[in-house]
C-alpha positions, -999 to +999 in steps of 0.1 A: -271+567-356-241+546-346-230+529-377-231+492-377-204+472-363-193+437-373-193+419-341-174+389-357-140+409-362-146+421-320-155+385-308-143+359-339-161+328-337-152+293-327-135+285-360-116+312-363-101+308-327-095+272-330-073+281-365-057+306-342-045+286-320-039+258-346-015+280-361-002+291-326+003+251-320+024+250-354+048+275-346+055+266-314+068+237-331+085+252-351+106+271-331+109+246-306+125+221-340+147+247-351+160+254-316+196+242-305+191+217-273+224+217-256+230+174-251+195+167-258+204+146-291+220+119-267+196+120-240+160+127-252+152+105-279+167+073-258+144+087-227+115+092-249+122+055-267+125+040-232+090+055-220+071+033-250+047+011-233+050+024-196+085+004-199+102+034-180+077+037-151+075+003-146+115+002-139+114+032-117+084+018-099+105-014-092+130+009-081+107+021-057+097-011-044+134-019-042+139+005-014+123-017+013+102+015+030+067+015+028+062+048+017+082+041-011+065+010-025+028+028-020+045+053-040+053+029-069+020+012-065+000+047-064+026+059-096+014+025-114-019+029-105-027+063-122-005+055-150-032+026-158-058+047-154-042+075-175-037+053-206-068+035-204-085+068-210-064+080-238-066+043-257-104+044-252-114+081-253-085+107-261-073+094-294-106+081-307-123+118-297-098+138-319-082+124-353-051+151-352-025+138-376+008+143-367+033+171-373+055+168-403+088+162-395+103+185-421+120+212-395+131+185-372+170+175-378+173+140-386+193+129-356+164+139-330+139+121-353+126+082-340+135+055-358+103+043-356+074+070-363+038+064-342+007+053-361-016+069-340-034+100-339-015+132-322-038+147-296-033+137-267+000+127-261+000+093-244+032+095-233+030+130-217-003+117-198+017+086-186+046+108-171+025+132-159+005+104-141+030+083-127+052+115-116+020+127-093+010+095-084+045+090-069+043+127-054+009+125-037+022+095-016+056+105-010+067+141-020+100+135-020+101+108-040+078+128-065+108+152-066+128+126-078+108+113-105+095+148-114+124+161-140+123+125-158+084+129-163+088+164-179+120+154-199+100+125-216+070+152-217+093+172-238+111+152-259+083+146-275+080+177-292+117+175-293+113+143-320+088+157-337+061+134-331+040+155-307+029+193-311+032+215-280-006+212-271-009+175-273+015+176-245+004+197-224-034+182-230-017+145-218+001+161-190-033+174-178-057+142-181-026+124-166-026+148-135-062+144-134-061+109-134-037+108-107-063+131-086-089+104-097-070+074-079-066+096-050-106+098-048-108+061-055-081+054-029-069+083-003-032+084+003-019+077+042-020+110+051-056+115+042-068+093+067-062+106+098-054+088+131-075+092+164-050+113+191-041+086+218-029+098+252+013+091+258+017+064+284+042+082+308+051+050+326+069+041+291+106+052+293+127+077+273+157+062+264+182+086+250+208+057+239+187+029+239+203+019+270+174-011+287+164-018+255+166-053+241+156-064+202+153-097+193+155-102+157+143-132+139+169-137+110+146-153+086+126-123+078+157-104+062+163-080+091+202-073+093+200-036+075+172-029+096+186-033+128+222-022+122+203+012+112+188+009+144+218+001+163+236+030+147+205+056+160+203+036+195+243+024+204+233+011+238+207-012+230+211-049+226+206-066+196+198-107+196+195-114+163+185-155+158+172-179+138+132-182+138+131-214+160+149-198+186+131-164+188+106-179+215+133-188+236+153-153+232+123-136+236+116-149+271+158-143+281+155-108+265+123-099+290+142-111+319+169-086+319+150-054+299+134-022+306+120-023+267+118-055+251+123-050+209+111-075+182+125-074+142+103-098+120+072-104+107+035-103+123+038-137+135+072-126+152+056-093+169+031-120+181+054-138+199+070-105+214+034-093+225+026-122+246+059-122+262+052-087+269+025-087+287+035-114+304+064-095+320+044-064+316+068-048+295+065-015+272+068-033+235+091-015+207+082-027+170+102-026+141+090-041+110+110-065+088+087-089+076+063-091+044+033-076+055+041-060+087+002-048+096+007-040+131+035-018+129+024+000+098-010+006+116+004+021+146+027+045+125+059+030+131+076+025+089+111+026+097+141+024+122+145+061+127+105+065+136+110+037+158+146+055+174+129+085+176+099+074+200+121+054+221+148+081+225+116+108+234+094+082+251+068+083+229+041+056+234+006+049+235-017+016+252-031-003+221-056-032+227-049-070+220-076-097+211-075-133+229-091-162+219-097-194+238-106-227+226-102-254+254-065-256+263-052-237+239-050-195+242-032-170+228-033-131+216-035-118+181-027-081+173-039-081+139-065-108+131-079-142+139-097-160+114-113-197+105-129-212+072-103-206+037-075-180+053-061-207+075-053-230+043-042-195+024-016-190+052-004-235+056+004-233+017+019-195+018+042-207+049+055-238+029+061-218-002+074-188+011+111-202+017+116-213-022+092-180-038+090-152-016+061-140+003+043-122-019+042-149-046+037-173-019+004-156-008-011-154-047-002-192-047-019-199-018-052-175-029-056-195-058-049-229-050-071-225-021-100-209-045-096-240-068-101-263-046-129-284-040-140-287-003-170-282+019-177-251+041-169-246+079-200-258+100-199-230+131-229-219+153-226-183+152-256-157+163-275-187+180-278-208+146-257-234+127-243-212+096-219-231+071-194-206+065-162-198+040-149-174+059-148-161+098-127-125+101-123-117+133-103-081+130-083-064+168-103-028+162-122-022+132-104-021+095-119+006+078-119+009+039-099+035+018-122+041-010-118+009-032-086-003-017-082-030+013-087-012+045-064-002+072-070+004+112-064+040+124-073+034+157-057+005+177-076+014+210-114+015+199-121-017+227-140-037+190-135-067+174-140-062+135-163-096+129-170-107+092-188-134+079-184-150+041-217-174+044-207-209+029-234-214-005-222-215-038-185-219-048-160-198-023-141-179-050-174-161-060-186-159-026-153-142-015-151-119-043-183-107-037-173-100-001-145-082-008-167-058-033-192-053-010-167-043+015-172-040+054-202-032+071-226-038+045-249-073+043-254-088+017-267-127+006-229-129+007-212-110+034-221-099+068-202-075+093-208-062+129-186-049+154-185-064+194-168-067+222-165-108+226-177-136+203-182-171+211-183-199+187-200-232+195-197-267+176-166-262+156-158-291+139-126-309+156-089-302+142-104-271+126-077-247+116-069-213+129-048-183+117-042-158+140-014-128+129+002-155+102+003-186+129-021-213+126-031-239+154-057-260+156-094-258+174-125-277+181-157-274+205-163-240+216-143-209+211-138-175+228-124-141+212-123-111+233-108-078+234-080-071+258-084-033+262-055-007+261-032-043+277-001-032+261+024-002+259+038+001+226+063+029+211+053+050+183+062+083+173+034+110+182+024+139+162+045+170+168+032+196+188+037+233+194 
């Protein structure tokens, strides 16, 4: 007979493992506090000091934001964003799950020690997870960005074994829940290039223009567009550049078409407007380039920065998008991005008067909430062949689709629909429209109602009801038309490479 064999000195059990690796943990430390870092007792305490309280990410973020390209600031956004949910898991379930004390600071030298020791239990290491989280964050929206950021996440990842306050695995056990939060968000809310963009045929009857030469951008000055367009000035040398003051971008708009092969628009969406209509007016290919706050059109057609835009007029590269129309009365006019009526109109009077002194952005969160606080009665509209009191009529050119939990964006500019969404007007507005926006589009709900068409029509609006259409708002009453223009206007855009 085979004598007897102890199987726990083959396979030990779980306590004997977890001492193993306990004392693995330990020496790791050790080694790593009685190593010589060449410059590190300048550099890694500050950058592990500066990293308390997110206070490092939130700089770099703005840093991001600074950079005035879109790719950059959903970088910062997406960074921020798994950062938040990185240390809201550690505060509520990492260091209330394990009680590890921290290391004693016995074989760290006294220079690299913190002035000011943590309080809080070891495992994980919140700081590592916040890194780790903004760093990927940033990467899985913009690459190279995430390149950047990158050795400044795993410096303050290390210096925290570096001061002692963190062993090795308490590190590497934050940089992997703040990895895995970043993955999370990215469920939650899919990055740009998740979300892919219906293959549109080129429109050959748009031009290549190698210099820019026919090409003629009219610039409204108020939207902050001077680096824009000397950048695209530089890539395009013989295209003109008007750049004016907002009041006179109508009337260089209509000059510009006179005399073009390519009329160009700088501004906002309210700007692009105006260069639309005059565009299909003189049945003119359209060139975009974004310098305003929001800039939806351009951003949905693919267009982020002056060299995309060079690029697609230098190569010809351009596509038929459609255009919605409304008509109430005398009054007409286009929208590329959306038409509404109810509470939006009032958002955008009070964001246009603010917007001067504040900014746009903090324009618009004024606006939201004084119009949410007010007290005021909702729109009385026939709509679907009865009379509905409404808060809220969103009238989107092609269908906005949602990104997980986040607001949603068009990918196709040529699906011939009319996004139509209805806040019904019961109860106060704010709740109403928060429940909207939760229930998201193409659901129904006692709140919110979607459906996509063709044309709409709109009997019984009250008179001097206001419109917003692409950040403008005029004035309506009686009965009102919105239809889809299909595929009416040629605009540039840079189109996938192929082989």
């Amino acid at each position: 007979m085979s004598p007897d064999v102890d199987l726990t000195v083959l396979k030990p059990g779980r306590g004997a493992l977890r001492e193993r690796l306990l004392a693995l943990d330990s020496r790791l430390f050790e080694f790593a506090a009685e190593r010589n870092w060449p410059g590190a007792e300048r550099v890694l305490p500050r950058l592990s000091r500066s990293a308390n309280h997110g206070v490092l990410w939130f700089a770099t973020a703005a840093a991001l934001a600074a950079s005035r390209t879109p790719r950059a600031r959903r970088a910062a956004t997406r960074g921020l964003a798994s950062l938040g949910l990185a240390s809201l898991t550690i505060n509520t379930l990492g260091k209330r799950s394990v009680r590890r004390p921290r290391p004693v600071l016995d074989p760290v030298p006294l220079v690299r020690q913190l002035k000011r020791q943590p309080i809080t239990t070891s495992f994980p290491s919140g700081h590592a997870a916040s890194a780790a989280a903004f760093a990927t964050g940033v990467a899985l929206e913009s690459p190279r960005w995430g390149a950047v950021v990158a050795p400044v996440a795993f410096s303050v990842a290390m210096s925290r074994v570096y001061t002692g306050v963190h062993f090795p695995s308490d590190v590497l056990a934050g940089a992997a829940l703040g990895v895995g939060a970043a993955f999370a968000v990215r469920g939650l809310v899919p990055t740009r290039a998740q979300v892919s963009t219906p293959a549109r045929p080129r429109d050959h009857d748009a031009p290549a223009l190698p210099e820019g030469e026919g090409l003629v951008v009219v610039a409204n000055q108020a939207s902050g567009t001077a680096d824009r367009v000397r950048v695209l000035s530089e890539a395009l040398p013989a295209a003109e550049v008007v750049e004016c003051p907002p009041q006179d971008v109508a009337a260089e708009l209509e000059k510009a078409a006179a005399r073009a092969r390519v009329l160009g628009v700088c501004g906002g969406d309210g700007t692009v407007n105006a260069a639309a209509a005059v565009a299909l007016r003189y049945d003119l290919p359209l060139a975009v380039l974004p310098g305003g706050t929001l800039n939806h059109f351009a951003y949905d057609l693919g267009v982020e920065d002056e060299r995309a835009l060079a690029r697609a007029v230098r190569q010809g590269e351009a596509v038929r998008v459609d255009a919605g129309r409304f008509v109430a009365g005398e009054r007409e006019g286009i929208f590329l991005n959306t038409l509404s009526l109810g509470v939006y109109p009032e958002l955008v009077r009070v964001r246009e008067r603010w917007a001067p002194r504040i900014g746009g952005w903090p324009a618009g969160v004024l606006g939201a909430l004084r119009v949410l606080r007010a007290d005021r009665h909702p729109l009385e509209v026939r709509f679907g062949g009865a009379e509905r009191p409404l808060w809220l009529l969103f009238v989107g050119n092609g269908v906005y689709r949602r990104m997980g939990l986040a607001p949603g964006r068009r990918t196709d500019l040529a699906d011939g629909l009319l996004d139509v969404r209805v806040v019904h007007g019961s109860g106060k507005p704010a709740l109403r429209l928060l429940a909207a926006a939760a229930a998201g589009p193409l659901t129904r709900s006692p709140a919110h109602a979607a459906v996509q068409v063709g044309r709409l029509r709109l009997t019984g609006v009250t008179p001097g009801t206001p419109l917003a259409y692409d950040g403008e708002v005029t004035e309506v009453d009686g009965d009102v038309l919105v239809e889809k223009l299909p595929e009416a206007l040629t605009v540039y855009r840079p189109l996938p490479s192929t082989p």
